[in-house]
C-alpha positions in Angstrom: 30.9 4.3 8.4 27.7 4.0 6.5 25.3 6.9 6.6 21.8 6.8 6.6 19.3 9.3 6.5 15.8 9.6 6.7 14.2 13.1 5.3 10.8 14.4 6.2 8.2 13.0 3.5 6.8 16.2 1.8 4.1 14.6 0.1 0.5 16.2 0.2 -1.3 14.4 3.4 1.8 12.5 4.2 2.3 12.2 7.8 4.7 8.6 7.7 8.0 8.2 8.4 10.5 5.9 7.0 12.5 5.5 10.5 11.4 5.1 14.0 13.6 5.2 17.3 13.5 1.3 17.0 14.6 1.0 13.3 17.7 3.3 14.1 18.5 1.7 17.1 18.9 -1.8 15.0 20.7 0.7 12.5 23.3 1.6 14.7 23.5 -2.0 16.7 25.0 -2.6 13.0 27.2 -0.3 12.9 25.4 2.4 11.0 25.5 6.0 11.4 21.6 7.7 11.0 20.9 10.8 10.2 17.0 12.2 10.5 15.8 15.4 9.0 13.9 18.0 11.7 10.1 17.0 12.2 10.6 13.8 10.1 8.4 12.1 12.7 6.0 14.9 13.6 3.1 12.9 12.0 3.7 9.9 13.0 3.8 10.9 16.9 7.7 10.8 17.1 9.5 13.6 18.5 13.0 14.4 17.4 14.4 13.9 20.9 13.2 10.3 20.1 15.3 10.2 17.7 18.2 11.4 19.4 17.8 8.6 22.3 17.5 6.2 20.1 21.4 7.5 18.7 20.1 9.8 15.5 21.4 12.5 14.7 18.7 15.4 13.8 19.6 17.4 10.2 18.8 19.8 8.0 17.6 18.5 4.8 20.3 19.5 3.1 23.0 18.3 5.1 21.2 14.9 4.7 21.2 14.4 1.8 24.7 15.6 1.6 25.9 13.4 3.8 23.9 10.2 3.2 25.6 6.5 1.4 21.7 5.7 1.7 18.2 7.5 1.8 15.8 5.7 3.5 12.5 7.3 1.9 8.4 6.0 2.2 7.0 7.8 -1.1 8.9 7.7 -4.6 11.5 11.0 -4.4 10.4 14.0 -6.2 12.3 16.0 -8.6 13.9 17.8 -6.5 14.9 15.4 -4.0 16.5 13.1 -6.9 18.9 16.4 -7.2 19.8 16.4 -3.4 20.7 12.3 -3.3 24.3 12.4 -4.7 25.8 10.1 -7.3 27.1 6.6 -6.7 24.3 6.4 -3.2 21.3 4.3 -2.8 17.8 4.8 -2.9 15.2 2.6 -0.4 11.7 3.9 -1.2 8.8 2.8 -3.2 9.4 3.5 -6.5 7.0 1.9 -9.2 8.9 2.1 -12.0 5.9 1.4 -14.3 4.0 4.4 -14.2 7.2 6.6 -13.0 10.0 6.3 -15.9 11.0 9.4 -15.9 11.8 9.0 -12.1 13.2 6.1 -13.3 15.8 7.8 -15.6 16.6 10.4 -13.4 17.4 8.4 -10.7 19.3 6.1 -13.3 21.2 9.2 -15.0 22.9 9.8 -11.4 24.0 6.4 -10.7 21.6 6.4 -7.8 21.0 2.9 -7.0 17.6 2.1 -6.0 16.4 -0.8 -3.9 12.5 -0.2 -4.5 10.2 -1.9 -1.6 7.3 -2.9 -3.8 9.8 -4.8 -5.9 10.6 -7.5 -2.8 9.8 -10.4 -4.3 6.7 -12.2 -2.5 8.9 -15.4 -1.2 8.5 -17.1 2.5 11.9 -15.5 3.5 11.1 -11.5 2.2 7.5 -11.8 4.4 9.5 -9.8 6.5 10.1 -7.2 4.2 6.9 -7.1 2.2 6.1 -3.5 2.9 3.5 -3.7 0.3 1.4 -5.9 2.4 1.8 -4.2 6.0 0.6 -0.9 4.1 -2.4 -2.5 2.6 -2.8 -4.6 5.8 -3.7 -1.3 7.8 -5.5 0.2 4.2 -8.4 -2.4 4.6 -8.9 -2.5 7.6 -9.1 1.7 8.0 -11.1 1.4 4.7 -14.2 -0.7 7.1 -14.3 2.0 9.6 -14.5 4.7 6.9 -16.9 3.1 5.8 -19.1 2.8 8.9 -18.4 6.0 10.6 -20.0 7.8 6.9 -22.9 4.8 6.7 -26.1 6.4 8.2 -26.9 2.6 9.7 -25.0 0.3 12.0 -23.3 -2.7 10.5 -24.1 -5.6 13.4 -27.6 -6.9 13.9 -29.0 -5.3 17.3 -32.0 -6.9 19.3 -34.1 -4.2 20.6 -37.7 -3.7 22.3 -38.9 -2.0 19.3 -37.6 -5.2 17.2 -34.6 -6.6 15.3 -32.0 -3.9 13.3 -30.6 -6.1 10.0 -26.8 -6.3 10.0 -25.2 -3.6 6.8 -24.5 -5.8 4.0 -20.7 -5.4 2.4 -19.6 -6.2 -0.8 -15.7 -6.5 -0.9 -14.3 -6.0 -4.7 -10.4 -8.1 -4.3 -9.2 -10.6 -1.9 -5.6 -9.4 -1.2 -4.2 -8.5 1.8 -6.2 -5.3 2.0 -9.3 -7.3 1.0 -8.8 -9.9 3.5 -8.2 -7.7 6.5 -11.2 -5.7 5.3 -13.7 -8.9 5.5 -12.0 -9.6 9.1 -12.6 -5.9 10.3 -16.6 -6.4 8.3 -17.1 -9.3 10.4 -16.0 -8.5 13.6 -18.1 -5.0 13.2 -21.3 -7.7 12.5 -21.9 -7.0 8.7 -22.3 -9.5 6.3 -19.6 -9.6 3.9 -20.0 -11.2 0.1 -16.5 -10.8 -1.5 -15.4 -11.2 -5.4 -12.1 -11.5 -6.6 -10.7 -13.0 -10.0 -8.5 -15.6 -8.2 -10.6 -18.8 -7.0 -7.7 -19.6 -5.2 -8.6 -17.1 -2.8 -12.1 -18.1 -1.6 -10.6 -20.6 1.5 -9.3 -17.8 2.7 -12.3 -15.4 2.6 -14.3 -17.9 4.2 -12.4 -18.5 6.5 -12.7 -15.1 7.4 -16.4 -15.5 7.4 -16.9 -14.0 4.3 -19.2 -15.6 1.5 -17.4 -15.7 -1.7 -19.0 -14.5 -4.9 -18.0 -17.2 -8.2 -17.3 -16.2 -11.7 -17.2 -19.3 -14.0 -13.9 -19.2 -16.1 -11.5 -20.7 -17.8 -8.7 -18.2 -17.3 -5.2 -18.6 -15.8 -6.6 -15.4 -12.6 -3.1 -15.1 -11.1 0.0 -13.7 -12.2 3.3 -13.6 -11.1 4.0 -13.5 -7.0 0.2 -14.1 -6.1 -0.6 -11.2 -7.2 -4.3 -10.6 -10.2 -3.2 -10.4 -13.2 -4.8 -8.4 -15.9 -8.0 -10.1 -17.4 -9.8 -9.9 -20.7 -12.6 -8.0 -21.1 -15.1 -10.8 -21.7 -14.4 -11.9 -18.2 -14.5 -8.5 -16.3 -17.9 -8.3 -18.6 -18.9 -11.0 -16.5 -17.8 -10.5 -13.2 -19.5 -7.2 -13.9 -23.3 -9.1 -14.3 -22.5 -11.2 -11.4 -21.1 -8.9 -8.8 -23.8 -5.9 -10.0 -26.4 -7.5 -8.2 -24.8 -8.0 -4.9 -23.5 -4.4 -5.3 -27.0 -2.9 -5.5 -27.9 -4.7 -2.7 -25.2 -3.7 -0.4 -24.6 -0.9 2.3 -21.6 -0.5 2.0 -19.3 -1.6 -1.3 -15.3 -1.4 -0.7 -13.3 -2.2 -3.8 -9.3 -3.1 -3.4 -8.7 -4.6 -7.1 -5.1 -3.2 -8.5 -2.6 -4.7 -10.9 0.9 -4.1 -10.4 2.1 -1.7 -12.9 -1.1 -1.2 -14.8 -4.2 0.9 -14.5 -6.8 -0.4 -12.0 -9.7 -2.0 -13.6 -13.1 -0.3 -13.2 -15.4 -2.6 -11.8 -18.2 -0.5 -10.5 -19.7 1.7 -13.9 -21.8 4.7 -12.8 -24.9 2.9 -13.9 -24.0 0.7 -11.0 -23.8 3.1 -8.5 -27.0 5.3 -9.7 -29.2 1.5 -8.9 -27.5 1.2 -5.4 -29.6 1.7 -2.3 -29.5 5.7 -0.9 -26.9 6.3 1.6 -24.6 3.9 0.8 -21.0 3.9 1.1 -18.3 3.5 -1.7 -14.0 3.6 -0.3 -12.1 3.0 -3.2 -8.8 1.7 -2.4 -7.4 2.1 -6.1 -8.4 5.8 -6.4 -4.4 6.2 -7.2 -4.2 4.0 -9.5 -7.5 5.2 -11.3 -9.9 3.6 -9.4 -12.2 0.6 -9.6 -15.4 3.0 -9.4 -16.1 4.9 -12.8 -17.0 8.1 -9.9 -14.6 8.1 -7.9 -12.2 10.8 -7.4 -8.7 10.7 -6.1 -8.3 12.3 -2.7 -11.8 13.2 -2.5 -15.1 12.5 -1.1 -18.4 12.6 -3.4 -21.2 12.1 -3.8 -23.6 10.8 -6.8 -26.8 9.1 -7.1 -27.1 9.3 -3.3 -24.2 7.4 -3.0 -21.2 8.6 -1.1 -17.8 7.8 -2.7 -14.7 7.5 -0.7 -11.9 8.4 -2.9 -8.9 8.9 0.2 -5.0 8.4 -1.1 -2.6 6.8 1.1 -5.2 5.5 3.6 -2.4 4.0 5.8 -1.5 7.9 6.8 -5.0 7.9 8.5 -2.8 5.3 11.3 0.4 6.5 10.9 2.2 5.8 14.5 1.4 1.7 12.9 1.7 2.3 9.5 5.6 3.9 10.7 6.3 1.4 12.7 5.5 -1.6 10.2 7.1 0.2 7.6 10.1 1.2 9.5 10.6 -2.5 10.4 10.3 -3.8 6.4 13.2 -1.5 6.3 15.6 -2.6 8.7 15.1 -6.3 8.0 15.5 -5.5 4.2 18.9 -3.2 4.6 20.1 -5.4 8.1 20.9 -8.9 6.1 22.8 -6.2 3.1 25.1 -4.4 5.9 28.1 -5.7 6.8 31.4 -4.2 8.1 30.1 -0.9 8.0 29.3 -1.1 4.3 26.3 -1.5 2.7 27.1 -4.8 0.0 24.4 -6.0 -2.9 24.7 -9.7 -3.2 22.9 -10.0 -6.4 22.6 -14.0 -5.8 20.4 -13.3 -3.3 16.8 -13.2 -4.5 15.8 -10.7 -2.6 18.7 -8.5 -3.3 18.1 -9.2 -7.0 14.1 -8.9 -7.0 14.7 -5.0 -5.0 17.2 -3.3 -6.6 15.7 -1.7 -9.6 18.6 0.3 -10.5 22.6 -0.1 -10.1 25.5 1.1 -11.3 24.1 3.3 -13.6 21.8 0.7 -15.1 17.9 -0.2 -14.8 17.1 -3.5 -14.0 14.1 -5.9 -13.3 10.8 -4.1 -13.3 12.7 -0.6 -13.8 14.1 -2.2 -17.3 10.9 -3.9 -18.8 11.4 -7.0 -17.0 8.4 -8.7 -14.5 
């Protein structure tokens, strides 16, 4: 019988999980056997007797990863971990093979095989499975009510006897999923929401939001591969500087979301920015892990400069974790539920989405993991 198992996430702040009594209960209905470490589910609001209705059995880490054909993880293994998981198993986590090689080669050098979740290619049939996107989902939208609980103003306009409060003003740096969910939550707080991203493609959809979309004349090719931006030259991030720089200084509140798979984030608000912005406004940077699109901003911190506060949280999604589990938790299962059959987990490497996820097998890298796109 295949074995899963699901360890607790020791990353700082961490307080996902990778299984919840649903998940395992489709685990087993398939004729899995799932194992979950002690606590696993503490921070996420799920007890291990949870677990154990659902028809998990509670571990030690050890034994876990002992016993496990397949480690169901949220955040790329550490060091240590990549010791426990024994040769010839499988891997589901993020991964990012980019800007982790040496994870890469570990995991690679003990014929661990790794089915990465930000690797599911972004096809009709994989929405499913899209973890990236559920995470980022719940990112912008707990990105707008960071923002307005540290804002000293309200963001909707407010009739009163002592006359008329102006709505906040919020600038919204990237359209993607966490952009888009962050000009819904904007609006239906009552700001006013101007939003810039390097895909023109992208403004029906931020105004259909509500949002006002900010144009950068170019003639670039904006998108890259799977909808995603792609990285642009420097002349036109010059540009989209000038234009957006205005609206920045104007703003409240300024929320920037702008990453490129597998590269740096691209700085997009200079300090010189932020020292003209009004006093008391509000900065969340949703890129601070991958450098950041504010020159200022510091990973896992809160600062402030030039009267400006700087939200710099990692993994925002843990701020909602009982949702950000349970979406999670469910890209899981319908990723690993179309591979297991007869008890056995298979790799159908016709099958694009098979293909697209798993990074590294039998020993080899492949895809993303091997230089590919």
């Amino acid at each position: 019988m295949l074995i899963l198992f699901a360890p607790k996430e020791t990353d700082a702040g961490e307080t996902r999980a990778s299984v919840t009594p649903d998940s395992i209960r489709r685990f087993v209905k398939a004729g899995a056997e799932v194992m979950v470490e002690a606590d696993a589910g503490k921070g996420s609001m799920i007890s291990d007797a949870d677990y154990v209705e659902a028809g998990a059995k509670v571990v030690d880490r050890d034994a876990g990863f002992t016993a496990a054909d397949v480690v169901l993880k949220l955040n790329p293994p550490s060091t240590e971990e990549v010791g426990k998981i024994q040769s010839g198993s499988t891997l589901v986590s993020f991964v990012y093979p980019t800007v982790n090689p040496e994870l890469v080669t570990q995991l690679t050098e003990r014929k661990i095989s790794v089915l990465a979740m930000e690797s599911v290619p972004r096809i009709t049939r994989a929405q499913k499975m899209d973890a990236l996107s559920s995470q980022a989902n719940l990112a912008g939208y707990k990105a707008v009510l960071q923002a307005a609980d540290t804002l000293p103003k309200i963001f909707p306009m407010m009739m009163t006897a002592a006359g008329t409060i102006q709505p906040a003003k919020v600038v919204i740096l990237g359209a993607g999923v966490a952009g888009l969910q962050a000009v819904a939550t904007a609006k239906r707080l009552g700001a006013v929401v101007e939003v810039s991203d390097v895909r023109p493609a992208v403004k029906e959809q931020v105004e259909s939001l509500g949002g006002k979309f900010i144009d950068v004349p170019t003639d670039e090719a904006m998108e890259g591969a799977g909808g995603y931006a792609k990285e642009q030259s420097e002349d036109f991030l010059r540009r989209q500087r000038e234009i957006v720089r205005k609206r920045i200084t104007e703003a409240d509140v300024v929320i920037t979301t702008a990453a490129i798979p597998g590269k740096p984030a691209p700085m997009l608000v200079p300090e010189d920015t932020v020292r003209d912005m009004k006093q008391g406004s509000v900065i969340v940077d949703l890129a601070v892990e991958t450098g950041g699109n504010c020159e200022l901003s510091e990973a896992g911190k809160i600062v402030e400069a030039h009267g400006v506060t700087i939200i710099g949280r990692e993994k925002v999604p843990s701020l909602v974790p009982v949702n950000a589990t349970e979406v999670y938790a469910r890209n899981v299962v319908n990723l690993l539920g179309d591979m297991i059959k007869d008890g056995e987990l298979v790799f159908d490497l016709e099958d694009e989405v098979v293909d697209g996820a798993l990074i590294v097998h039998e020993g080899a890298p492949r895809g993303a993991a091997a230089g590919g796109n």
